[in-house]
PAGUVEX-955885 format. One record per residue (C-alpha): residue number from 1; chain; x, y, z. Coordinates in steps of 0.2 Angstrom, whole numbers, always signed. Layout:
# PAGUVEX-955885
[rec NUM "A" [X Y Z]]
...
***
This chain:
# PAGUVEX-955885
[rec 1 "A" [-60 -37 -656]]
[rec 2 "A" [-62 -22 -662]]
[rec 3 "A" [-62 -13 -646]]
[rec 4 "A" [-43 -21 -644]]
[rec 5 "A" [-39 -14 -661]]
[rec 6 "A" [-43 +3 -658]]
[rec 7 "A" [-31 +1 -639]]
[rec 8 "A" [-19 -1 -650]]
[rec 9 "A" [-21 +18 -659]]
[rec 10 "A" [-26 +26 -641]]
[rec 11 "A" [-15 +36 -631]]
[rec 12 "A" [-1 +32 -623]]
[rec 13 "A" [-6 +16 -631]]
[rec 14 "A" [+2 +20 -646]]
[rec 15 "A" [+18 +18 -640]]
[rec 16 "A" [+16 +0 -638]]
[rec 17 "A" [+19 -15 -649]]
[rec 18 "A" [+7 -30 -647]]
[rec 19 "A" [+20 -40 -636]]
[rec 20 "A" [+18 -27 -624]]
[rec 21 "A" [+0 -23 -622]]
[rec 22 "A" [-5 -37 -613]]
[rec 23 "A" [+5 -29 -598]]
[rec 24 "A" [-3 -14 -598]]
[rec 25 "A" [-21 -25 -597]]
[rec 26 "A" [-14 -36 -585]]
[rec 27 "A" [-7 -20 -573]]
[rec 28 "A" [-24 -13 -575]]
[rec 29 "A" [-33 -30 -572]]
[rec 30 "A" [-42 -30 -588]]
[rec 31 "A" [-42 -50 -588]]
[rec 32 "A" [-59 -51 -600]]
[rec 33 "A" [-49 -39 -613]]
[rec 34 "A" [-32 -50 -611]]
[rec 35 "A" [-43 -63 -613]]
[rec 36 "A" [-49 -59 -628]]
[rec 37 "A" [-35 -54 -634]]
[rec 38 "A" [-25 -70 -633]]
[rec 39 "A" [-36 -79 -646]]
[rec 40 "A" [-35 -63 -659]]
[rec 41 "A" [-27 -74 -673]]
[rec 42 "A" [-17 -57 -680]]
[rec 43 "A" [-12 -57 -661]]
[rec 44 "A" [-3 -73 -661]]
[rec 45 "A" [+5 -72 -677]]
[rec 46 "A" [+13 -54 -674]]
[rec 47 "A" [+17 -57 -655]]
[rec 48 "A" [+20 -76 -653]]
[rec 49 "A" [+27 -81 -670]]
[rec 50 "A" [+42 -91 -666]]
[rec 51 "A" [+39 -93 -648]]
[rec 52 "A" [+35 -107 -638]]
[rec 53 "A" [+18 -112 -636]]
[rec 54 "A" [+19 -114 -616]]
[rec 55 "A" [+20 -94 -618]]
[rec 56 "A" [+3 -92 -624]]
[rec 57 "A" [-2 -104 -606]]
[rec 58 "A" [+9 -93 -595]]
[rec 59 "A" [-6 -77 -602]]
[rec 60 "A" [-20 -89 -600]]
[rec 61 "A" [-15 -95 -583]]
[rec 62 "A" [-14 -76 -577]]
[rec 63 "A" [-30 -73 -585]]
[rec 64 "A" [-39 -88 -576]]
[rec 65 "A" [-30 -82 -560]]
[rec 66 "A" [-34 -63 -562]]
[rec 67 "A" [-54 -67 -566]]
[rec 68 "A" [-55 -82 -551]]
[rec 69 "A" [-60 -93 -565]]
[rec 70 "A" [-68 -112 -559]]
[rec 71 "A" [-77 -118 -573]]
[rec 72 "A" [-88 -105 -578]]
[rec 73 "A" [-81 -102 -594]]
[rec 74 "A" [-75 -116 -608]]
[rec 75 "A" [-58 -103 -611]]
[rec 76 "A" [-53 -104 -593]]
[rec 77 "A" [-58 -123 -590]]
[rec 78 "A" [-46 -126 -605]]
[rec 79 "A" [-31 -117 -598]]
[rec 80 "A" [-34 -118 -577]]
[rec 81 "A" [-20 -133 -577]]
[rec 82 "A" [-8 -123 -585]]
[rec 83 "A" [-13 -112 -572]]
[rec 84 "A" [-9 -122 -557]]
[rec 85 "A" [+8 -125 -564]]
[rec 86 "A" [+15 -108 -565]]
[rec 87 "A" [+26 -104 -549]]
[rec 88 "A" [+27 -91 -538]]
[rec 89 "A" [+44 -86 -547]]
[rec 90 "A" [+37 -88 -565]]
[rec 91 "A" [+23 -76 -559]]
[rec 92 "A" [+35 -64 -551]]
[rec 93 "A" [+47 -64 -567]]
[rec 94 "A" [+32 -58 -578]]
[rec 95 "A" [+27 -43 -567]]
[rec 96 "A" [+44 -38 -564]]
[rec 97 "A" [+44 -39 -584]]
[rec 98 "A" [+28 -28 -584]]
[rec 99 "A" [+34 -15 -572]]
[rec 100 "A" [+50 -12 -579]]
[rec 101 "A" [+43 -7 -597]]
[rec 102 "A" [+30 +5 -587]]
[rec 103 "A" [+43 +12 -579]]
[rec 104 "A" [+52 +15 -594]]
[rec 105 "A" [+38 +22 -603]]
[rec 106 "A" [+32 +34 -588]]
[rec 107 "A" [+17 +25 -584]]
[rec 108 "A" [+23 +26 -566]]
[rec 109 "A" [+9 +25 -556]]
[rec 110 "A" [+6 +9 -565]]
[rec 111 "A" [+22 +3 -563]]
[rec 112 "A" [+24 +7 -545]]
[rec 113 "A" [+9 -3 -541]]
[rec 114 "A" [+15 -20 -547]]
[rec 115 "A" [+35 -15 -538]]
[rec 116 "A" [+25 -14 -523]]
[rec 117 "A" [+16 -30 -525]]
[rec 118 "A" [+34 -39 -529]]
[rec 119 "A" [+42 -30 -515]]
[rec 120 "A" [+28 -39 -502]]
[rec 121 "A" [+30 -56 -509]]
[rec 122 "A" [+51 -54 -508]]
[rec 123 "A" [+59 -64 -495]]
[rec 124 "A" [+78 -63 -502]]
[rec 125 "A" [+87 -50 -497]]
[rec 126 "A" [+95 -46 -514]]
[rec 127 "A" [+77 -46 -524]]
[rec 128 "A" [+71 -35 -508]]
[rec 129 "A" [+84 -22 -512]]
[rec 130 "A" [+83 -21 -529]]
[rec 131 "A" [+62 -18 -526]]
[rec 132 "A" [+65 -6 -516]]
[rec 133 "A" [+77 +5 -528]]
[rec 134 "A" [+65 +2 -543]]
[rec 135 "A" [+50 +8 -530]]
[rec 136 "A" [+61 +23 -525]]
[rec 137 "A" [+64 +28 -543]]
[rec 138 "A" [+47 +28 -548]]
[rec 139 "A" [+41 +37 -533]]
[rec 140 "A" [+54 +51 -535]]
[rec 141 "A" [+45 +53 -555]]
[rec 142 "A" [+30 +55 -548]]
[rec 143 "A" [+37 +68 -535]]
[rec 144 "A" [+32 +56 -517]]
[rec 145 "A" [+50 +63 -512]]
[rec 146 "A" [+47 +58 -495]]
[rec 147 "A" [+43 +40 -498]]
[rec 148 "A" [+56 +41 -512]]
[rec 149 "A" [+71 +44 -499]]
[rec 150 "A" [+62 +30 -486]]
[rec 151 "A" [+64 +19 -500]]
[rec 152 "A" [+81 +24 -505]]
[rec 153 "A" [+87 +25 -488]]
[rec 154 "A" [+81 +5 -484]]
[rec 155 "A" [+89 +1 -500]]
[rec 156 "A" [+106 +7 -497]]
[rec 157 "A" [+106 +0 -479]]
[rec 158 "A" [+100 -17 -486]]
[rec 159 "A" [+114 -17 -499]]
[rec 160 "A" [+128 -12 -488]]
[rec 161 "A" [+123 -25 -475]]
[rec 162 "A" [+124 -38 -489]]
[rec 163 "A" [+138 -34 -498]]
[rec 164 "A" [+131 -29 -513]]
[rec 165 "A" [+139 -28 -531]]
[rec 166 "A" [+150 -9 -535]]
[rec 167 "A" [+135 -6 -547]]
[rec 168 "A" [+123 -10 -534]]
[rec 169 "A" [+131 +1 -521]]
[rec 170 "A" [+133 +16 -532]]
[rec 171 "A" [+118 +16 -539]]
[rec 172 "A" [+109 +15 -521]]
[rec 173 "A" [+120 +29 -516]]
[rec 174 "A" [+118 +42 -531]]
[rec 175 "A" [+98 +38 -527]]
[rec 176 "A" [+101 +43 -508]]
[rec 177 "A" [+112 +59 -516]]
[rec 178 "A" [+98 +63 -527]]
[rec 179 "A" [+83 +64 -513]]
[rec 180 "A" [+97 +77 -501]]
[rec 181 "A" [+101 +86 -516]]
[rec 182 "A" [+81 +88 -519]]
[rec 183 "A" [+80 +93 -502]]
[rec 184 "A" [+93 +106 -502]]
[rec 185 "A" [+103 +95 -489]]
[rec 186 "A" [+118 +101 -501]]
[rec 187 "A" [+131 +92 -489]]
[rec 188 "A" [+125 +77 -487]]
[rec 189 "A" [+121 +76 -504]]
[rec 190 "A" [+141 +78 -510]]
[rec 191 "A" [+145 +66 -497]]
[rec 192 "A" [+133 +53 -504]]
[rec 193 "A" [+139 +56 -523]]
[rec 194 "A" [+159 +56 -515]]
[rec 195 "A" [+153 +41 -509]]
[rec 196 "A" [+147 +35 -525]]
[rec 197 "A" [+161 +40 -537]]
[rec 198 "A" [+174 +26 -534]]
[rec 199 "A" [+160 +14 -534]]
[rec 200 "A" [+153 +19 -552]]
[rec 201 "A" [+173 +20 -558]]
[rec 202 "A" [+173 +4 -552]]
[rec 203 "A" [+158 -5 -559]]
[rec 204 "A" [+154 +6 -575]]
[rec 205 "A" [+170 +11 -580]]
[rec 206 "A" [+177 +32 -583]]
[rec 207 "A" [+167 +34 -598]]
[rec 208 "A" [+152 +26 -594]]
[rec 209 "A" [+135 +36 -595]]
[rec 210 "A" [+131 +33 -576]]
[rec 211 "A" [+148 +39 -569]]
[rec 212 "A" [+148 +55 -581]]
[rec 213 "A" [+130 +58 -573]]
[rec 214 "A" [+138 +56 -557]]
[rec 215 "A" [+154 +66 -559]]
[rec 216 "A" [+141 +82 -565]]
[rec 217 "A" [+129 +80 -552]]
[rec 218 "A" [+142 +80 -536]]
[rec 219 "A" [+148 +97 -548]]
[rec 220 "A" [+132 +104 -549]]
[rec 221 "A" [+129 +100 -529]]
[rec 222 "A" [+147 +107 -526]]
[rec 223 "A" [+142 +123 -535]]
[rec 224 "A" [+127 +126 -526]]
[rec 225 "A" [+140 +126 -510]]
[rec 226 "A" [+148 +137 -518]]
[rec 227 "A" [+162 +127 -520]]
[rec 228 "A" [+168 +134 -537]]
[rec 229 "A" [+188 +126 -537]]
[rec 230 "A" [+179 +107 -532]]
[rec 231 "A" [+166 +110 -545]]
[rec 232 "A" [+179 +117 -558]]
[rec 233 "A" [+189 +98 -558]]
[rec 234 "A" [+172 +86 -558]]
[rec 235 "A" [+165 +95 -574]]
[rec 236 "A" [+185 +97 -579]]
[rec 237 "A" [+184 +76 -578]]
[rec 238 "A" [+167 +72 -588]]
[rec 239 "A" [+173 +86 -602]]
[rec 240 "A" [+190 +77 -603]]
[rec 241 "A" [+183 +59 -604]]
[rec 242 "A" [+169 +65 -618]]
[rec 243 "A" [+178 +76 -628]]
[rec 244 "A" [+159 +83 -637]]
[rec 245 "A" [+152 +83 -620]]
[rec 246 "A" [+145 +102 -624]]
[rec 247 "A" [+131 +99 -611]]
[rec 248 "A" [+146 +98 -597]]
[rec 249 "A" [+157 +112 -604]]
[rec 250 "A" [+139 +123 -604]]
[rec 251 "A" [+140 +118 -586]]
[rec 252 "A" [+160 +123 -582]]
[rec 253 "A" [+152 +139 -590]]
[rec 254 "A" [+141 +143 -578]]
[rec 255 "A" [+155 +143 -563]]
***
């Protein structure tokens, strides 16, 4: 107990609330700890209060799964029904759950693991896609460029082939821009964001935080052309649609 206590002060733990550290334990295959941390009573009054009980059978049937639980233990013989019952899906849903907060707290090597364990169980075409992108991105923050653009690249080629949403499509290609810009394929790279504009318009909306990322990244791959006049009008758009946008007008400077 005390040991789980004290996760909670460490670094980079501090940055998580008791709802999230199980994910971290369960990414790192702690089972025993997780365990242990389930039947911390402070544990279920500050993460579970007001949750359904079947929540708490989800964590145990992970635990007995993790640890290959039959019986050897009088914890995992009381959940090991609960276990049998959670789906594939139901399983998949938590560790997409888990990766995604990784990934957002820059634990990417962590998160990239359990995105490449969803993307090898995915069969459908849409889920593929969208494990694909997430694994990209994570690779690209932990500088695998190569295996970034793979990914990016088999991502975008899924989603066209299916019909994907705007959002999907423009995301797919500013992540394919991004790996030729990385790579000084400068052409390329303004071809992809082009590409990607009328998509983010379309899904996002003018003002949107994506499409202004957008709109100042084609500039800045413009400007490395040397494409001053091009540049001038993308920056021109993003100052004109966030009137305080001083981070593009330093930008339109630099031309």
């Amino acid at each position: 107990r005390e040991h789980l206590i004290e996760l909670l002060e460490e670094s980079p733990f501090t940055k998580l609330t008791v709802k999230e550290l199980p994910w971290l334990l369960l990414a790192n295959k702690r089972y025993d700890d997780l365990a242990n941390l389930l039947v911390m009573p402070e544990f279920f009054v500050m993460a579970f209060a007001g949750q359904r009980k079947q929540d708490v059978h989800k964590w145990w049937a992970m635990v007995c799964e993790g640890n290959g639980w039959t019986g050897r233990s009088e914890m995992a013989d009381k959940y090991l029904e609960a276990a049998k019952e959670v789906s594939a899906e139901m399983k998949d849903t938590y560790f997409a759950k888990a990766a995604e907060f990784l990934e957002k707290e820059g634990l990417w090597r962590l998160a990239c693991k359990l995105y490449g364990k969803l993307l090898k169980r995915c069969t459908e075409p849409q889920q593929e896609a969208r494990w694909l992108y997430s694994l990209a991105v994570v690779k690209e923050g932990l500088g695998d460029y190569r295996e970034a653009e793979e990914l990016a690249d088999k991502c975008l080629a899924m989603r066209q082939e299916i019909s994907a949403s705007p959002a999907e499509l423009a995301d797919a290609l500013h992540l394919v821009g991004l790996m030729h810009k990385k790579a000084g394929r400068y052409d390329l790279a303004a071809q992809t964001y082009e590409a990607a504009l009328p998509k983010a318009h379309l899904a996002y909306g003018q003002g949107h935080p994506k499409t202004l990322k957008f709109l100042t990244e084609h500039g800045d791959v413009l400007r490395k052309q040397g494409n001053h006049q091009a540049a001038f009008k993308l920056y021109d758009q993003a100052v004109a649609l966030v009137p305080r946008g001083d981070g593009f007008a330093m930008d339109r400077a630099k031309l």
